[in-house]
C-alpha positions in Angstrom: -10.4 -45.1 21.5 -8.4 -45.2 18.3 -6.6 -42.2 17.4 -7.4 -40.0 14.3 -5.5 -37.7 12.8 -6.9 -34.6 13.6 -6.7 -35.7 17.4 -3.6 -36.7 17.3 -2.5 -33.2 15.3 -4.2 -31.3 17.9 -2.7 -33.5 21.0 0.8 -33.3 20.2 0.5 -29.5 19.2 1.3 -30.0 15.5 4.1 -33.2 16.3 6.0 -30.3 18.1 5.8 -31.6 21.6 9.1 -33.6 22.5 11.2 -32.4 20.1 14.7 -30.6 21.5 14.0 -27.1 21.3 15.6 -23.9 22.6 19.0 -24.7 22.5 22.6 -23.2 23.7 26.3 -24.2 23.1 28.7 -23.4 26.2 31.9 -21.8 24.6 34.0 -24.0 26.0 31.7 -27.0 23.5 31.6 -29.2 26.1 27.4 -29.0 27.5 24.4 -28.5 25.0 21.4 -26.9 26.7 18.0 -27.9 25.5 14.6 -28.3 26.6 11.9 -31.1 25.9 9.2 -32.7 27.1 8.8 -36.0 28.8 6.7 -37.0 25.7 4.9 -36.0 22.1 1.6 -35.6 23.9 3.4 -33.7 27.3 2.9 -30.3 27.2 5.2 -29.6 30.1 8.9 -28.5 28.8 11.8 -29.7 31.0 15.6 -28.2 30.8 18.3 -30.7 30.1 21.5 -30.8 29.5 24.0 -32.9 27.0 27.5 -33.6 28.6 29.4 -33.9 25.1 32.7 -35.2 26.3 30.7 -38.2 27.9 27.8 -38.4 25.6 25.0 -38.6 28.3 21.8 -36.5 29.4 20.9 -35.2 32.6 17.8 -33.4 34.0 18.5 -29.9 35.1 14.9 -28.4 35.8 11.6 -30.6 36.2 9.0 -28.0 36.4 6.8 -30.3 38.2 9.3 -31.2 41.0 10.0 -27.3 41.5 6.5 -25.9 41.5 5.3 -29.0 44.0 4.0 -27.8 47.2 3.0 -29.4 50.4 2.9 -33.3 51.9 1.3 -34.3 48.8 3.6 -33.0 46.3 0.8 -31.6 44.1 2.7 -28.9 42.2 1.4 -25.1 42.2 -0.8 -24.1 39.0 1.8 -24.1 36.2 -0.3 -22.2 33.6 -0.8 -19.1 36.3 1.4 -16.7 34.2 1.9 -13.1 34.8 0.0 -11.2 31.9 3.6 -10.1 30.6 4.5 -13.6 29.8 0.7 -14.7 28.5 1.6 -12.0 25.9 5.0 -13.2 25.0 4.1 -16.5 24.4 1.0 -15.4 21.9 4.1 -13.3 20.1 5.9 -16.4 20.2 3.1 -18.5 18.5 4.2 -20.6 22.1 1.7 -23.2 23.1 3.6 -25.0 25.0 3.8 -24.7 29.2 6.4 -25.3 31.9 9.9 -24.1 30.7 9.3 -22.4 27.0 12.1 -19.8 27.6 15.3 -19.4 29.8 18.8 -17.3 30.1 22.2 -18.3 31.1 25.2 -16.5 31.9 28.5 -15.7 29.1 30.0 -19.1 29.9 26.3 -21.1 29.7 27.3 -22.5 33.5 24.4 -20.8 35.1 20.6 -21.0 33.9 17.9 -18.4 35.4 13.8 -19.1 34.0 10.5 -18.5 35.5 7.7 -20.9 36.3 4.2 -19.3 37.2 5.8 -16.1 37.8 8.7 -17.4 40.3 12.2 -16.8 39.6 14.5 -20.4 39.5 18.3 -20.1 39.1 20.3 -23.4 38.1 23.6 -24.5 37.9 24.6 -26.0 34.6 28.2 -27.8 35.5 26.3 -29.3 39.1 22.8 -30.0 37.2 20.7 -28.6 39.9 17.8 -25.9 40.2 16.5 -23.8 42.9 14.0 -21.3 43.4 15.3 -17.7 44.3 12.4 -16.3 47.1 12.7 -12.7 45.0 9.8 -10.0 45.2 7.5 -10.8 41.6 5.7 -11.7 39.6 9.0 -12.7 37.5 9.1 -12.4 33.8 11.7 -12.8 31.5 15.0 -13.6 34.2 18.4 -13.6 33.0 21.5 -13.7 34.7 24.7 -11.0 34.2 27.3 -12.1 32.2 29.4 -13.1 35.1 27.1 -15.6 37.0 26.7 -12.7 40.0 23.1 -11.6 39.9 20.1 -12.3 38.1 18.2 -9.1 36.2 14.3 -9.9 35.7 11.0 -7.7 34.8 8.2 -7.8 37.6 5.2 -5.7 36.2 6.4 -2.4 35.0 9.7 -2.5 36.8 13.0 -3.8 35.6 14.3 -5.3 39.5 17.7 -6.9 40.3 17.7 -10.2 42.2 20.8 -11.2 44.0 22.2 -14.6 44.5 20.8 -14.6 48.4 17.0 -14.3 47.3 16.7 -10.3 47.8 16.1 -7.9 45.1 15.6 -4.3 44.5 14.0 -1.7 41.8 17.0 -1.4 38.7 13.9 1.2 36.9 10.2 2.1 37.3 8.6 0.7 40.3 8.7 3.9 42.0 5.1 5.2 41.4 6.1 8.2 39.5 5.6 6.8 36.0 1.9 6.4 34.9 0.6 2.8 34.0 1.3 3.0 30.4 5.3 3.1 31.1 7.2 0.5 31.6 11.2 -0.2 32.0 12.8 -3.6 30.2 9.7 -5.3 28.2 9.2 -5.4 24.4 6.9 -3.1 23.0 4.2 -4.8 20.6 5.5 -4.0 17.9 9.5 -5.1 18.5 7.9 -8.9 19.3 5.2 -9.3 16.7 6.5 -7.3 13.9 10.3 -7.4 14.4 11.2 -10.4 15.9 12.3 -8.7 19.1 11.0 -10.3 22.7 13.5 -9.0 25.1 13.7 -5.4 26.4 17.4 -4.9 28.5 20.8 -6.6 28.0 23.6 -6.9 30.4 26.8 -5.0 29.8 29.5 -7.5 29.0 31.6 -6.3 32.6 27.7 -7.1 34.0 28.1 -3.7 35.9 25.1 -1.7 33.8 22.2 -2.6 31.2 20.6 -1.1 28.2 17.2 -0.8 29.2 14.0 -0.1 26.7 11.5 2.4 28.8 7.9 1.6 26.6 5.3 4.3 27.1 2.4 3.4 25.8 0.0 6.6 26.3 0.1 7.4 22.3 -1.1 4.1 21.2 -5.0 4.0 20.9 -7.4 1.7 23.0 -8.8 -1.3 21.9 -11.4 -3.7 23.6 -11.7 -7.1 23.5 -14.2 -9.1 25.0 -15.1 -12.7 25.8 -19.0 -13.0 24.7 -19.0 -16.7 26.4 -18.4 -15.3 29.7 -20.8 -11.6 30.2 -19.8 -12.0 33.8 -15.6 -11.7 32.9 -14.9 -7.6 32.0 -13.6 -6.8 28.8 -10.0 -6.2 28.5 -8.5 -3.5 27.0 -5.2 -3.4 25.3 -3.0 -1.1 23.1 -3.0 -1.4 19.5 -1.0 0.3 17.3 -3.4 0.4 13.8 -1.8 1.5 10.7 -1.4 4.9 10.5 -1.9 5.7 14.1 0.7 6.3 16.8 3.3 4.2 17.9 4.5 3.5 21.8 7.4 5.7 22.4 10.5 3.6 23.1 13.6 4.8 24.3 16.9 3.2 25.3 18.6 3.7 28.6 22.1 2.9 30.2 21.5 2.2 33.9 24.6 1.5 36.0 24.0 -1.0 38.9 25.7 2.1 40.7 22.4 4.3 40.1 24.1 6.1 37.6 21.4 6.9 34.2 22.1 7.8 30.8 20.2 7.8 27.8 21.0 6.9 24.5 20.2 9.5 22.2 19.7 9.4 18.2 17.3 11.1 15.6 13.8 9.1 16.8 11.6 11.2 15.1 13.1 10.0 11.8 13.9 6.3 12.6 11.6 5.3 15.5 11.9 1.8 16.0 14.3 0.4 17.8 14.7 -3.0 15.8 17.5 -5.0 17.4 20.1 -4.2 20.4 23.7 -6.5 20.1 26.2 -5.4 23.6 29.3 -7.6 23.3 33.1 -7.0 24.1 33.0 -5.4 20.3 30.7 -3.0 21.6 27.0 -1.6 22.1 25.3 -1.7 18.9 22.1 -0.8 17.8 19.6 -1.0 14.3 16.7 1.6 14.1 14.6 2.1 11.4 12.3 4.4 9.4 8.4 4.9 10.2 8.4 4.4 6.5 10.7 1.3 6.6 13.0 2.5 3.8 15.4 3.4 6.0 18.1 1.8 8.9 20.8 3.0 10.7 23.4 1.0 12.8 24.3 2.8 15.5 27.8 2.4 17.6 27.2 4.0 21.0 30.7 4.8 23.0 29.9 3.3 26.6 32.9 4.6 28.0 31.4 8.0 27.3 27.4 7.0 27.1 28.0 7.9 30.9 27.6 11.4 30.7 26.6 11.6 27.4 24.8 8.5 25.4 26.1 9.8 22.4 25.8 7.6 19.4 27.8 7.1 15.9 26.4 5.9 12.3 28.2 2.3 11.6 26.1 2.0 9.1 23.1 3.0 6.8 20.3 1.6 4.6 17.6 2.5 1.9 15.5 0.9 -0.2 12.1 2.9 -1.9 10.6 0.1 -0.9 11.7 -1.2 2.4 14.9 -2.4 4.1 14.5 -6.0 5.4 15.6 -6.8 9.3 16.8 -10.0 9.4 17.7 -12.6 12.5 20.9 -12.1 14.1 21.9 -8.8 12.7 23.4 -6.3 13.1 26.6 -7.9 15.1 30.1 -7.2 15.2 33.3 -9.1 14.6 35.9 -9.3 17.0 37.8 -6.5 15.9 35.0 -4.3 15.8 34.0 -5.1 12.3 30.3 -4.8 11.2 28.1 -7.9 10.5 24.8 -7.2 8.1 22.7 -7.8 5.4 21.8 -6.0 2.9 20.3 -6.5 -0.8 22.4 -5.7 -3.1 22.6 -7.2 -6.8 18.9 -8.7 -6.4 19.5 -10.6 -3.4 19.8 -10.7 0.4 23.2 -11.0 0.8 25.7 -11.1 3.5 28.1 -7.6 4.2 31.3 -7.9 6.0 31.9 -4.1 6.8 29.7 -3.4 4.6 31.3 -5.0 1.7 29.0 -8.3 0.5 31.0 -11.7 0.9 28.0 -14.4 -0.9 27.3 -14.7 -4.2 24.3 -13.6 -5.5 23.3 -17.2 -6.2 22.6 -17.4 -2.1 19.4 -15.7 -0.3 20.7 -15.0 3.4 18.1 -15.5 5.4 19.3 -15.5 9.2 22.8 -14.9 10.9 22.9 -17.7 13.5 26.5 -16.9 15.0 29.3 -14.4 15.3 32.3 -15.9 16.4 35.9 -16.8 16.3 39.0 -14.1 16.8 40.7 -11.2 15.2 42.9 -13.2 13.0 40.2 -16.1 12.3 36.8 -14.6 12.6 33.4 -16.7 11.9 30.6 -16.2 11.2 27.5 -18.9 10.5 24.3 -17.9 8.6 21.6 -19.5 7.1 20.9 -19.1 3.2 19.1 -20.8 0.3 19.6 -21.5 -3.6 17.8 -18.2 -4.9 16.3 -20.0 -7.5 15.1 -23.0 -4.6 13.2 -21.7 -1.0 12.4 -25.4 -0.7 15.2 -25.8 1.2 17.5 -23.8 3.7 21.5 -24.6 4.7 23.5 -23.6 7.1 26.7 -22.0 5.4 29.8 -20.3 7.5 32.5 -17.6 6.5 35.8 -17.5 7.5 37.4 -14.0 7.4 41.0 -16.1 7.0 41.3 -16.3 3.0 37.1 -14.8 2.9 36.4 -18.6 2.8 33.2 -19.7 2.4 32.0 -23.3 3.2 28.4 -25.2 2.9 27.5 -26.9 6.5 24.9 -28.2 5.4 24.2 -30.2 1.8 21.6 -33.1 2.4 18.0 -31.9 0.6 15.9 -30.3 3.4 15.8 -27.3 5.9 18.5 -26.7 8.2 19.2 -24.4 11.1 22.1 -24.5 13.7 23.3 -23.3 16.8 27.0 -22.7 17.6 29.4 -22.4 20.7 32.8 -22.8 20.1 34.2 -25.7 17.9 30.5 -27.5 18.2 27.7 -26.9 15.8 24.2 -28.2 17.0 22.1 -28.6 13.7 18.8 -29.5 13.5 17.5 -31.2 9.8 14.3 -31.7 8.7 14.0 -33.4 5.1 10.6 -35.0 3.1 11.8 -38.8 3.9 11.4 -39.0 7.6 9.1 -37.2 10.1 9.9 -34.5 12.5 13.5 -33.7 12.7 16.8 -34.7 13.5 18.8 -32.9 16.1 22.6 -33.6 15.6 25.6 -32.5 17.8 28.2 -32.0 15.4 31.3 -31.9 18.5 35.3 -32.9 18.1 34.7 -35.8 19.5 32.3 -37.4 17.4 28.5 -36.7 16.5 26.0 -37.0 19.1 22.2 -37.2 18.4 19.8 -35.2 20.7 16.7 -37.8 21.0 13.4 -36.7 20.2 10.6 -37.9 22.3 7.6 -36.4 19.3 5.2 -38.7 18.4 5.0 -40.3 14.4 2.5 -38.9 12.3 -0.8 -41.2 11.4 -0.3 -39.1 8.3 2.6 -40.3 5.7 2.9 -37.4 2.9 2.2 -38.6 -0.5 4.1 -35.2 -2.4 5.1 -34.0 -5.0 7.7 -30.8 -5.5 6.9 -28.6 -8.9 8.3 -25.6 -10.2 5.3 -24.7 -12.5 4.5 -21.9 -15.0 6.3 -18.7 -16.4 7.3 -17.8 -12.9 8.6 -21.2 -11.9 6.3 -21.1 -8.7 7.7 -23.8 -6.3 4.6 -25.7 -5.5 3.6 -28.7 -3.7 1.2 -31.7 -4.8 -0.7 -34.0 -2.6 -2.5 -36.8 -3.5 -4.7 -39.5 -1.8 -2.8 -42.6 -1.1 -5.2 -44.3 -3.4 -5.5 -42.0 -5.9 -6.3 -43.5 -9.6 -5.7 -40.8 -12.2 -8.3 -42.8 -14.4 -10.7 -42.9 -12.0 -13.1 -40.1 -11.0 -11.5 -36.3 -10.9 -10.9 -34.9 -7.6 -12.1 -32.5 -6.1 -8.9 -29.8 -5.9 -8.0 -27.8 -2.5 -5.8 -24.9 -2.4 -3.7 -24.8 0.7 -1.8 -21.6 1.0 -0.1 -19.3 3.3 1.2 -16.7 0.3 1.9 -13.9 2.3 5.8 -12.3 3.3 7.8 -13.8 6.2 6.7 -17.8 5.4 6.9 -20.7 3.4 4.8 -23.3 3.0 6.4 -25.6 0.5 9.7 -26.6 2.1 11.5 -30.0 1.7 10.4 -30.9 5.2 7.9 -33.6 5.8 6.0 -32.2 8.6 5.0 -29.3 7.0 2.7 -31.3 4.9 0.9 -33.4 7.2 -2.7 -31.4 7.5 -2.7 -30.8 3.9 -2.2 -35.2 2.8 -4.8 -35.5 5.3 -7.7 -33.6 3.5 -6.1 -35.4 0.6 -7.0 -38.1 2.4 -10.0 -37.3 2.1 -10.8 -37.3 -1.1 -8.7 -34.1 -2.1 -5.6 -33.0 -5.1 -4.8 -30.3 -2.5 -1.9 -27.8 -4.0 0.6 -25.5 -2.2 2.0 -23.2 -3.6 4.1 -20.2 -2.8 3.9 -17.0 -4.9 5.1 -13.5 -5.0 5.7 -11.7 -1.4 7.3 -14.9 0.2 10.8 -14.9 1.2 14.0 -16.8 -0.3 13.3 -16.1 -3.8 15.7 -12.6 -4.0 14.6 -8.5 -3.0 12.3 -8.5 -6.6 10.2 -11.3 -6.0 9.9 -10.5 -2.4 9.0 -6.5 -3.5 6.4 -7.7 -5.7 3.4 -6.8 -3.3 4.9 -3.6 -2.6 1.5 -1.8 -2.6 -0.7 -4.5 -4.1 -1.3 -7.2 -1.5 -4.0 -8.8 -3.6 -2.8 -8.9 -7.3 0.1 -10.7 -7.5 -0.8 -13.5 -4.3 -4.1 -14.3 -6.2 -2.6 -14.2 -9.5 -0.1 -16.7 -8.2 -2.6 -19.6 -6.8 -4.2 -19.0 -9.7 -1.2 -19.7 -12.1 -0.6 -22.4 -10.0 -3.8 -24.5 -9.6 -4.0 -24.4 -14.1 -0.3 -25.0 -14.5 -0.6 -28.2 -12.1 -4.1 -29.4 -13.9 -1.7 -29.4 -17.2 0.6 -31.9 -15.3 -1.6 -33.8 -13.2 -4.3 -35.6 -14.4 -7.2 -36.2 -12.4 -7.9 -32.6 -11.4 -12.0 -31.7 -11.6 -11.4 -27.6 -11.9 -15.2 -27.4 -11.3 -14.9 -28.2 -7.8 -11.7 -26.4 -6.3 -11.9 -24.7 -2.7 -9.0 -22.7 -0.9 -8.4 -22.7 3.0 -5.9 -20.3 4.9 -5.2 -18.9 8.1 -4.2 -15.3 9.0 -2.7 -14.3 5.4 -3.4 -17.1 4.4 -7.1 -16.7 5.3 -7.6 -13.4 3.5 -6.0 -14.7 0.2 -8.8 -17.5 0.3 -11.7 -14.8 1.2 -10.0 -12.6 -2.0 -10.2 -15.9 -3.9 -13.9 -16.2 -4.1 -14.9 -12.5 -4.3 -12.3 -11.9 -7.1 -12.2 -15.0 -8.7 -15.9 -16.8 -8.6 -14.6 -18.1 -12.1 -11.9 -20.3 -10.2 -12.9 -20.8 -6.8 -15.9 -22.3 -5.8 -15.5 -22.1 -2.4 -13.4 -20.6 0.5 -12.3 -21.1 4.0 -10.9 -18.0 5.7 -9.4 -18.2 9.1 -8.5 -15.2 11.2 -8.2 -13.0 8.1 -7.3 -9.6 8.0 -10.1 -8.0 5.9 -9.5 -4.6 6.2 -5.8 -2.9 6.4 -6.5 -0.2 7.8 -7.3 -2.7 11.3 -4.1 -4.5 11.2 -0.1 -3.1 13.1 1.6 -0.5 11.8 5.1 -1.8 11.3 3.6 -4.8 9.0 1.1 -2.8 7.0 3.0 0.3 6.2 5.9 -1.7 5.1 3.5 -3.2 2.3 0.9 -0.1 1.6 2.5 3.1 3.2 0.8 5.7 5.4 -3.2 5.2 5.2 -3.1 8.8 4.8 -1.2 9.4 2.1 -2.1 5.9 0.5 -6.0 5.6 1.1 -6.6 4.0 -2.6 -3.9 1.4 -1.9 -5.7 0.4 1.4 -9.2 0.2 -0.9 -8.0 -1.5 -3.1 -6.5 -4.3 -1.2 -9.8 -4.0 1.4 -12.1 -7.3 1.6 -15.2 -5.0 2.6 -15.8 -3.4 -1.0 -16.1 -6.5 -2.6 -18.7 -8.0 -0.3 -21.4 -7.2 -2.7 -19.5 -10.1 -5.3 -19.7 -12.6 -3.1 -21.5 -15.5 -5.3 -19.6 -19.1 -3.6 -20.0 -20.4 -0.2 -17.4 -18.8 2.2 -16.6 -19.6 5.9 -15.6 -17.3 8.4 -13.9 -18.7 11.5 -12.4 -16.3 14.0 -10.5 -16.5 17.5 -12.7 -14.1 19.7 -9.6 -13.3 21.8 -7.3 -12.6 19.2 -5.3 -9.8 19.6 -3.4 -9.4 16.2 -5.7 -10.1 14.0 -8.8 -9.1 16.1 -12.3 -10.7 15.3 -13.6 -7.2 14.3 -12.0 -8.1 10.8 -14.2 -10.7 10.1 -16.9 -9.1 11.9 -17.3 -6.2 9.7 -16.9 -8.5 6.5 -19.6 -10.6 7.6 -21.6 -7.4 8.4 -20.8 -5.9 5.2 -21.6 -9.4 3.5 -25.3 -9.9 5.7 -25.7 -5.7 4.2 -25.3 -7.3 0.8 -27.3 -10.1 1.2 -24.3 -12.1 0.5 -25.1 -16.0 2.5 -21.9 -17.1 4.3 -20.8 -19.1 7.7 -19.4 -17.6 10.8 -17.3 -19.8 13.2 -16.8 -17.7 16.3 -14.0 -19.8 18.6 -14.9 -18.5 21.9 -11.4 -17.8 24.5 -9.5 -18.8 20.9 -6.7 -16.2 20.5 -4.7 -16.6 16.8 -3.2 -19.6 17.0 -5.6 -22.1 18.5 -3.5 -24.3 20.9 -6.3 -25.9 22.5 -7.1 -29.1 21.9 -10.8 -29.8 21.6 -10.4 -26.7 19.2 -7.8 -28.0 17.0 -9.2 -31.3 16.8 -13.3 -30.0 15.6 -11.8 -27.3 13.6 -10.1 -29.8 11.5 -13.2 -32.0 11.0 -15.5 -28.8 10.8 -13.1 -27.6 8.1 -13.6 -31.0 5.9 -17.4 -31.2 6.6 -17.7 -27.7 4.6 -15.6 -28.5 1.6 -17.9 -32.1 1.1 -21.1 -29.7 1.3 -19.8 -26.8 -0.2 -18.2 -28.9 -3.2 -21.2 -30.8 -3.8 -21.8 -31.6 -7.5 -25.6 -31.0 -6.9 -25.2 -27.8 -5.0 -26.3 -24.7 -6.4 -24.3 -20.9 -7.0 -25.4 -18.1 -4.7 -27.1 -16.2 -7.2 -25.9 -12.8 -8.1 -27.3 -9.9 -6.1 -28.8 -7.2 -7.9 -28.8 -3.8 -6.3 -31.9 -2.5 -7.8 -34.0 -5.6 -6.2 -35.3 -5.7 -2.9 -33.3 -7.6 -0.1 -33.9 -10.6 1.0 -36.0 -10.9 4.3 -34.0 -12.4 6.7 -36.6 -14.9 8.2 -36.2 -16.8 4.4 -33.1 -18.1 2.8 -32.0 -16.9 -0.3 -32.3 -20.2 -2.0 -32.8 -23.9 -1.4 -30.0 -24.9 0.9 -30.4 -23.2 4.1 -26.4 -24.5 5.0 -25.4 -20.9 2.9 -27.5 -18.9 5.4 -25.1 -16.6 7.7 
């Protein structure tokens, strides 16, 4: 059968399968650790590793050799997770299987990971695995600092494995705690909202860990349930809504000895534990404000956190908006020094003990390495051009002479990863597909190779900076495209929201958007107010107005790209978007009818008030204190305006953005008599790794734009209150394809 696009999009998981991916440096430079699959279209993640010195590859880990079981080698079931790490890998946005996370030891010579809830320990110098016979399910395994033991979660207990295959309970486990607490995990919060999947790290000594004890009594219970299956039970989880109670997190010191301590600071003011750094330089912590306008980076004396767990303010932060956590912060130098970010002088800039060492020309966006000595310390980040989020380097500072030095200078997006005098970058421009993975070592460079598949799809873009606001914006055309032929049809293809790009100078992240242009399509990106890399103003824009400035934006966008490209037909323009993304297209068409004639919405958040708490009050504040913020930037008022075709599509099992949010708006929409589609993806959660679903959803997608853009189709007419409703057993006018 000859490939299509969409099949081959959905088969290689987005081109992501068989790239290098989770990589580590050894300080000592010499062996890269990486893991890939055998192919683009393998789901099944290996762990290698690159011998610099002699420029060669070797297997470390074959998931499917360890988990194989019996005289006929079949392996165990690789996908039978424990529920802790089903949950991390839906944080993650992970869709792949076998090895998609693993630990090593200071010196990167010993690896620990978990396959289908069994613990496997590897040597990195020897390049072989076993399996350690410990008590599980195992989640999340890494080994002390020192290569002696091997600390992992099993359920609600954080246990200790030892080298010889037994184990014993570090915390919980005991039967005193009640089944909402539980010892070394990530809260929801920390991994969906902060960035933070990990709940313990090892002491640098590897005598004691810092330990996060969860309790999640406080946070209100949710349902979610799998219609397809009326035989499966429902399953209930915890979800912290905006303006409801958070799980109470604490921080522990637990001494391999038995000895307890814990780590005390002001939690009623700042409770969230953001990010948790324990190095030779110290144990260092970031916590932050319900409200978000405030952080403190807290120093806690180990020596003394004994007895005590006494803490002392590094540092502090405020903003009357919010204060930013960003990647690989806080840290500290190794003489103690502090390493942050802060915005100061309109951008995100990079503080030295607490004094700011980039211009304001550069947006820092992650810190991807603390290194070096007291004399020469170093420290590698990524930042972009304020004026230019199309594109991301990797820059490093040198405390010697406060030098600061570009890594990174060809047009694209860069990241890196660095262990001693080797810098692993990875490049992705708009002239080649996927990305290249380079070892930049003493003795040379050294390419990692990557096993993804080529795209069907070959980008046909265009970059723009367009109108007053210089909106970066991206242009896709049909290979064939004839500017004097007959105007296209135009789609709108955004994300828009905080925390992503979508136009980048990277060729892959255009490939679902050239094919709907493909398709007969002048499909625009374009990224507005709210998204990051343009400075603290642009980003603050949306403070308390989710919907004005994003819509304004696409808006702005589509007219000032019609003035430069001809061919546009601005009577036929849709808008498609997922998560964010999704409820910026619903806004589209309730808001602006005048512009948009019709919308797709994917897992949308339609009504605040049903989304986290750490994302939603950073934007709109307290529900209680801000109720006519949250109305104003609700879909469900607006249902009543509905006059273009709009389709709904929902994962039933999310749990982010549950399918209540488009349930109610399609409830509120059917109330108002308002015609609109409902796709219901049954065991979908919100991303939509499966294949069969990926595939359909793209051609599904495509098959309402062509009817919905039709030049003979008619308006939904407008819905006047004072008539009577519509009775459901007729539609409200000729095409029945509107009908809910």
């Amino acid at each position: 059968m000859t490939d299509s696009f969409p099949r081959q999009h959905a088969r290689t998981q987005r081109f992501t399968l068989g790239e290098p991916r989770n990589i580590a440096v050894s300080p000592d430079a010499r062996r890269v650790v990486f893991l890939r699959s055998a192919g683009g279209s393998d789901p099944v993640n290996a762990l290698w590793v690159f011998d610099v010195e002699t420029s060669t590859e070797r297997l470390v880990a074959d998931p499917l050799v360890l988990l194989a079981t019996g005289d006929d080698g079949a392996a165990d079931d690789i996908d039978d997770l424990p529920a802790e790490e089903r949950a991390r890998r839906e944080r993650a946005r992970e869709g792949a299987g076998g090895i998609t996370s693993y630990a090593t030891d200071s010196n990167v010579t010993v690896v620990a990971f978990a396959l289908a809830g069994r613990l496997f320990a590897g040597g990195l110098v020897s390049g072989q695995a076993r399996e350690l016979a410990v008590e599980g399910p195992v989640f999340d395994p890494r080994p002390d600092p020192t290569a002696r033991r091997v600390a992992y979660v099993s359920g609600r207990s954080l246990r200790i494995g030892e080298l010889d295959g037994s184990s014993r309970a570090l915390a919980g486990g005991g039967g005193a705690d009640p089944e909402t607490v539980s010892w070394g995990g990530a809260d929801f919060i920390a991994a969906e909202e902060m960035g933070r999947f990990r709940g313990y790290w090892w002491s640098p000594d590897g005598t004691a860990l810092a330990v996060c004890r969860v309790d999640d009594s406080p946070v209100g219970e949710w349902v979610i349930a799998d219609p397809s299956h009326p035989d499966r039970p429902a399953r209930t989880i915890r979800y912290p809504a905006a303006g409801a109670a958070n799980a109470d997190v604490t921080l522990h010191l637990l001494g391999l000895d038995g000895s307890t301590t814990t780590v005390d600071w002001d939690r009623d003011f700042f409770p969230y534990l953001a990010a948790v750094d324990w190095t030779d330089a110290g144990l260092t912590l970031l916590v932050q404000a319900r409200d978000q306008q405030g952080t403190m980076v807290l120093g806690v004396d180990t020596t003394e956190a004994v007895s005590r767990g006494d803490t002392t303010v590094l540092s502090h932060d405020y903003d009357d908006a919010w204060v930013e956590l960003v990647a690989g912060t806080p840290g500290r130098l190794p003489d103690g020094q502090l390493v942050m970010t802060g915005d100061r002088d309109g951008a995100r800039r990079l503080l030295i003990g607490g004094e700011p060492v980039t211009p304001p020309e550069l947006q820092v966006r992650s810190v991807v390495s603390i290194a070096g000595n007291e004399h020469e310390p170093i420290v590698t980040f990524c930042a972009n051009p304020i004026d230019d989020g199309t594109q991301l380097h990797v820059w490093r500072w040198t405390g010697e002479g406060n030098d600061l030095q570009a890594i990174t200078s060809e047009p694209g997006v860069h990241g890196a990863v660095v262990g001693g005098d080797t810098t692993v970058v990875r490049t992705a421009t708009l002239d080649r597909a996927g990305a290249a993975t380079v070892i930049r070592a003493p003795n040379g460079d050294h390419e990692l190779a990557s096993l993804a598949e080529t795209p069907l799809v070959v980008p046909n873009v265009q970059l723009l900076s367009v109108g007053e606001r210089k909106l970066a914006v991206a242009v896709l055309l049909p290979h064939d495209f004839d500017p004097d032929g007959e105007p296209l049809p135009v789609l709108l293809d955004p994300y828009g929201g905080p925390h992503a790009l979508r136009v980048t100078r990277a060729h892959n992240a255009y490939l679902t958007s050239q094919w709907f242009a493909d398709q007969g399509f002048a499909v625009i990106v374009a990224d507005g107010r709210g998204t990051p890399g343009r400075g603290s103003e642009w980003e603050r824009a949306v403070h308390g107005d989710f919907a004005g400035p994003t819509l304004d934006d696409q808006v702005d966008a589509l007219h000032a790209v019609a003035e430069q490209v001809p061919g546009l037909d601005l009577d036929r323009v849709a808008i498609r978007g997922w998560s964010f993304g999704g409820y910026l297209a619903a806004l589209a068409v309730l808001r602006r009818p005048d512009v948009f004639h019709a919308a797709i919405a994917g897992a949308p958040v339609t009504e605040w008030r049903l989304y986290d708490t750490h994302y939603t009050e950073r934007y709109l504040g307290d529900p209680a204190n801000r109720a006519e913020q949250y109305d104003a930037n609700s879909l469900l008022p607006l249902a009543a305006d509905l006059t273009r075709p709009l389709l709904l599509i929902h994962g039933l099992a999310d749990d982010n953005v549950v399918a209540a949010h488009t349930l109610q708006l399609s409830a509120a929409l059917l109330a108002a008599g308002r015609p609109h589609e409902v796709l219901p993806l049954a065991g979908v959660t919100h991303m939509t790794p499966q294949e069969e679903v990926a595939e359909n959803l793209l051609l599904h997608q495509l098959d309402f734009l062509r009817r919905s853009l039709s030049p003979t189709r008619s308006p939904i007419p407008s819905h006047d209150s004072s008539e009577p409703s519509h009775d459901s057993s007729e539609p409200s006018h000729d095409s029945s394809e509107d009908r809910a």
